[in-house]
Every structure is written in structure tokens, then in C-alpha cells.
C-alpha positions as CSV (number, residue, x, y, z in Angstrom):
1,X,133.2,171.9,6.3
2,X,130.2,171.7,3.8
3,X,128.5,173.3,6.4
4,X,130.3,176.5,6.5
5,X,130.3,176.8,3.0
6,X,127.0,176.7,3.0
7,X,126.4,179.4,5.4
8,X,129.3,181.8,3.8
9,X,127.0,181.5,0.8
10,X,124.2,182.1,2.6
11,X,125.6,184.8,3.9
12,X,127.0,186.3,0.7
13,X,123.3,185.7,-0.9
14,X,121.3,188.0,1.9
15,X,124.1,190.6,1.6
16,X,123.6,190.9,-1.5
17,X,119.6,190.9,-1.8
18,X,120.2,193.1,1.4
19,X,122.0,195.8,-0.4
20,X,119.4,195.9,-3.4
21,X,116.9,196.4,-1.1
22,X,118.2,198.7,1.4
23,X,120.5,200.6,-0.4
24,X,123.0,202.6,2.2
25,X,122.4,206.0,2.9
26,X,124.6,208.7,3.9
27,X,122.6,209.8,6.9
28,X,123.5,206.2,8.5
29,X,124.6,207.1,11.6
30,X,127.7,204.8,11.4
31,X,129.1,206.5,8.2
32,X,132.5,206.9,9.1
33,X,133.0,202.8,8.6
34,X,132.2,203.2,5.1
35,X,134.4,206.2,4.4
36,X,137.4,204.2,4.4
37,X,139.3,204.8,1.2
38,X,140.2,200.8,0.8
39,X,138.0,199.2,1.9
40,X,134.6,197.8,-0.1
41,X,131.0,198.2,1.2
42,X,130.5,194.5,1.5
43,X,133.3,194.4,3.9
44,X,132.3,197.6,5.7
45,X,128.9,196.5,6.1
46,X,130.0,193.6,8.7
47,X,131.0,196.4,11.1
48,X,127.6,198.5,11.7
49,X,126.3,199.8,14.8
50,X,128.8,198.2,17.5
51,X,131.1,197.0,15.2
52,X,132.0,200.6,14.0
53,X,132.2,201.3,17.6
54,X,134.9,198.9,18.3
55,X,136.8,199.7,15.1
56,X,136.6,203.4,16.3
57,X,138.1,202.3,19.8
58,X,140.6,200.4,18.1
59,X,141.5,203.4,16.1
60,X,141.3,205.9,18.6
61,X,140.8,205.0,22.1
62,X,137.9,205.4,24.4
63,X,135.4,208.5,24.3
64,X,132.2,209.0,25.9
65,X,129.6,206.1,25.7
66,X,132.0,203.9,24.1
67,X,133.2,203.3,27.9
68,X,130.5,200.4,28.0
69,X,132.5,198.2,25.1
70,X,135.0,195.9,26.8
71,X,139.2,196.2,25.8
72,X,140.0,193.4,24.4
73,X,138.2,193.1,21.1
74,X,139.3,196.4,20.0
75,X,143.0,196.0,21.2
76,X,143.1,192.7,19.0
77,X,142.0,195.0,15.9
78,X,144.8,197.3,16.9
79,X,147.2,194.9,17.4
80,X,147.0,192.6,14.2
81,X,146.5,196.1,12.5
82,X,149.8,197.6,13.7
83,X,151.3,194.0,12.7
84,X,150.2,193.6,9.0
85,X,149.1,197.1,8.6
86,X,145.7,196.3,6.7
87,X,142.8,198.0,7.6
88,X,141.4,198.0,11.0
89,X,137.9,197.2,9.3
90,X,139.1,193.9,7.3
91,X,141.2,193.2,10.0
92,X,137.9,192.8,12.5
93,X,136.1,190.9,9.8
94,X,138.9,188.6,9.3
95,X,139.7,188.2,13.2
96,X,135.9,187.0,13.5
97,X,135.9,184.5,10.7
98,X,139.4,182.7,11.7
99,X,137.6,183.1,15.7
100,X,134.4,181.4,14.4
101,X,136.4,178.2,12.6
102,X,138.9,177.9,15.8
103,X,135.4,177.6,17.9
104,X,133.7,175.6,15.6
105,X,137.0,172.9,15.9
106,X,137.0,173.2,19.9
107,X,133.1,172.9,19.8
108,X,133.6,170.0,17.7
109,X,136.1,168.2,19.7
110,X,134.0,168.5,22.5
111,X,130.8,167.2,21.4
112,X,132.4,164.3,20.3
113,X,134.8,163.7,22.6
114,X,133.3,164.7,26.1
115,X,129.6,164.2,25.1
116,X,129.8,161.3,22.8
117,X,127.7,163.4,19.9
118,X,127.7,160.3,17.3
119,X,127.2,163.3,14.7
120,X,128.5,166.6,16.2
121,X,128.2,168.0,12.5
122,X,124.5,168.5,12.8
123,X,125.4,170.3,16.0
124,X,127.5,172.8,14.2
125,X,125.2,172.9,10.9
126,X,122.5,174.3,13.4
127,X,124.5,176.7,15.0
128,X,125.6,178.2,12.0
129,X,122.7,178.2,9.6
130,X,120.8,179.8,12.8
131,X,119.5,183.2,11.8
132,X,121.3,185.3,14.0
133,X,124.4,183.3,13.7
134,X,125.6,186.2,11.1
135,X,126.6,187.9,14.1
136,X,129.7,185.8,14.6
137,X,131.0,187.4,10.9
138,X,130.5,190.8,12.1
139,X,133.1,193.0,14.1
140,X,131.5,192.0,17.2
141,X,133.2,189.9,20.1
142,X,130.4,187.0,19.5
143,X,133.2,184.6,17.7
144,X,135.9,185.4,20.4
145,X,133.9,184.8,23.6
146,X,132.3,181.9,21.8
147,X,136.2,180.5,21.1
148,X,137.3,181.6,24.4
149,X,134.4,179.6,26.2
150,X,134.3,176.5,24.4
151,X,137.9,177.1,25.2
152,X,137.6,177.1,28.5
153,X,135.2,174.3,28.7
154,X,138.0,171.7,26.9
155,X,140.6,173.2,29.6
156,X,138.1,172.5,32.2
157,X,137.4,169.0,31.2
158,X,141.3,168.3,30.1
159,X,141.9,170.0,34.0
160,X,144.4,172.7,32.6
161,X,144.3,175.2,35.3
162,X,146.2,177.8,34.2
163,X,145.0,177.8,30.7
164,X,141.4,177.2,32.1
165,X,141.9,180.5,34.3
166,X,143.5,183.1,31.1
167,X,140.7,181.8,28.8
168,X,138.2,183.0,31.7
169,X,139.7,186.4,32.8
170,X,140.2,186.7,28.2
171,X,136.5,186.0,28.3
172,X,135.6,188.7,31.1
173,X,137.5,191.2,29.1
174,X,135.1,190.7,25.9
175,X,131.7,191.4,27.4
């Protein structure tokens, strides 16, 4: 719990230097995430580069390149959009974050549980202070396959079948 504190104020702390220092400019070629009449800059920049692809695909189905990003991320967006109605873009970001904690409990579980971690804390303090660990905040599928496998590991070592086999075929449909 500390941990991810931690981290989300890590997090908050290189966004911020981040923006000071490379200040968005209008000839990013990922504008259209940031032109989004509700939504802040801080939350739009979680979504560049693939991220605004997936938001795009969630918004308005495939088109050319995009062919190569996989369904089910963006159909989540879509869905939990067309639910709540909030923003496709804070929608993503908050998918990711609740996607990250529900992996981070399953991961937890099964270091203690099926490989006797004494302290599987430190385990998930490293995974999450890890550099490139931002990428499970950002409107990438990173936090859903990573829930969906640890998933499937605790329905492999519980010897759920069926649950075993949807979490799999979800997982194929992410990457």
C-alpha cells in the first residue's frame, strides 16, 4: 500500500518536472488526445503514442495501421465509456490504474501463497518503482495482460479450467 503511494508520487513528481522541461508542442504528432475539451493535459499525457491509438479505436473503429492494435483494450474504453459516459481518455487512464491494483493483489497472493515469498511486498515495491513501470498507468494494455496473466497463473495453480482458459484467450486478445 505504502508502496504505491510512493510510486503515484513518483509519478506525479516526473510529470510534472517532465512538463517544465518538455513543454507540449502542437506539432506532436498525437495532438488530437490533447484536444479534448474536458479533459486536463496531465491526464491526456498518459495516452501518447499508442495510447492515443487505442483511444482513437475506441472512438472510432479500426483504420489503416491501427489494424496491428489488438480489440480488447479499446473495446473496454468503449464499453465503460458508453456506461458512465466520461471521457474515453480518463476512462483508459482509470481502467489501467484499477487493472494495475487488481494485479498487484493476484501477484500478491501468489507470491505468498504458492511461492512462500516471506515478504512479497518487496516483490511488488520493485516492480512498481522499476523505471518503466509507468507504462502500467498509461492507456496501454500493459496493466490488463499483466492482471489477466497473473490471473491465469492463480486459476492454473487453483486448477480452474474454465476460468484458466477465458483469462488466456482475454490475454491473446490484448497483444
Amino acid at each position: 500500500k505504502r508502496y504505491v503511494a510512493i510510486r503515484y508520487a513518483v509519478l506525479l513528481v516526473v510529470a510534472a518536472i517532465a512538463r517544465a522541461i518538455l513543454p507540449f508542442s502542437s506539432q506532436f504528432t498525437y495532438a488530437s488526445v490533447f484536444e479534448t475539451k474536458q479533459t486536463p493535459h496531465y491526464v491526456g499525457m498518459w495516452a501518447n503514442f499508442d495510447g492515443e491509438h487505442y483511444i482513437r479505436i475506441a472512438r472510432e473503429g479500426y483504420h489503416g495501421i491501427e489494424r496491428a492494435f489488438f480489440q480488447l483494450w479499446p473495446l473496454l474504453i468503449n464499453a465503460v465509456h458508453r456506461a458512465s459516459g466520461v471521457d474515453m481518455l480518463v476512462v483508459g487512464v482509470i481502467l489501467s490504474q484499477v487493472f494495475l491494483l487488481a494485479a498487484l493483489l493476484i501477484i500478491s497472493s501468489l507470491l505468498h501463497s504458492v511461492f512462500r515469498f516471506k515478504h512479497p511486498h518487496r516483490f511488488i515495491a520493485l516492480l512498481l518503482l522499476y523505471p518503466t513501470s509507468f507504462y502500467f498507468s498509461a492507456v496501454y494494455t500493459e496493466a490488463l495482460f499483466l492482471l489477466l496473466v497473473s490471473a491465469s497463473l492463480l486459476f492454473m495453480y487453483k486448477k480452474y479450467t474454465i476460468p484458466l482458459i477465458i483469462t488466456l484467450i482475454l490475454a491473446s486478445l490484448t497483444r
